[in-house]
N, C-alpha and C positions, 0 to 999 in steps of 0.2 A: 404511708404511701409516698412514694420518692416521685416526681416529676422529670422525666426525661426527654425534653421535646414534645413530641405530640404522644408517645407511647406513655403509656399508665407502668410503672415497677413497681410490683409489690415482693418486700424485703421482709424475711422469715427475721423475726426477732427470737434469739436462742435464750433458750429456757435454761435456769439454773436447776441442775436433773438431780442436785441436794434439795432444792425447795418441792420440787415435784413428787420426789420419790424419799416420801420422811425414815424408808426402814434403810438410804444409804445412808454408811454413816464416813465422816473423816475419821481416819484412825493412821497414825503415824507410823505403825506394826505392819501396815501391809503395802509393801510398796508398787503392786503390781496396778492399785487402784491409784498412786501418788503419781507412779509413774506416765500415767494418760495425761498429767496438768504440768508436766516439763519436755521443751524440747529437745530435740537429736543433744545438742551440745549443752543440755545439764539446767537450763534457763528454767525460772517457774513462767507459764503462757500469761501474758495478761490476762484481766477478767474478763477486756470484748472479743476477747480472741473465743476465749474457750464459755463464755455465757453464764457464769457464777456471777451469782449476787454479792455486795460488796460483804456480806456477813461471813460466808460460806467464803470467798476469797482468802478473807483475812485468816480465817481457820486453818485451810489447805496451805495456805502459805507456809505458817507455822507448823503443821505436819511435816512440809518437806523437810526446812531446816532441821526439825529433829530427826527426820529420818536421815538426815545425811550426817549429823552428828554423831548416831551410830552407825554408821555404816554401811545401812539399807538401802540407797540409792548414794550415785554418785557422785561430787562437785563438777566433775566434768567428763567428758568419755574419753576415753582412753588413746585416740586418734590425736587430741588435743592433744594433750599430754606428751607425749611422743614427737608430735613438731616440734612444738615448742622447746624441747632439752638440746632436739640438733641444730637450732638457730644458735645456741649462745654457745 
C-alpha cells in the first residue's frame, strides 16, 4: 500500500504468469510467446516491466538470444535498420 497524501493507493503487484501457470513453458522454438517479453525496437522488457520472477527472467532471456541466433525473432525492426544505413 503506497501513501499518497491523504488518499490510500493500492498498487497491483504483477505476477510472474511462469510461476502461476506451471503448464507455460519457455521454449526458444516459439517466438510468438518470446515475442510478448521484447519491445517495438527488438529490446528484452525488464523483469518490473513485464512481472517475471528473477528465475523465469533469466530463462526467457536466454530463449530470446537463441531465438535471434537463429533467426526466429529479430535484433532489431526493420524501421531501425533502414535509418540508420541513410545517416552514414
Amino acid at each position: 500500500m503506497v501513501f499518497h497524501g491523504d488518499k490510500r493507493m493500492f498498487i497491483k503487484h504483477k505476477v510472474c504468469r511462469f510461476c502461476a501457470d506451471p503448464s507455460l513453458k519457455i521454449d526458444y522454438k516459439e517466438p510468438k510467446t518470446l515475442a510478448v517479453f521484447t519491445s517495438e525496437r527488438g529490446k528484452i522488457i525488464p523483469r518490473r516491466i513485464s512481472g517475471n520472477c528473477a528465475k523465469h527472467q533469466r530463462i526467457l532471456a536466454v530463449a530470446i538470444k537463441r531465438a535471434r541466433n537463429i533467426a526466429l525473432l529479430p535484433f532489431t525492426t526493420a524501421k531501425i535498420r533502414s535509418r540508420e544505413h541513410r545517416e552514414y
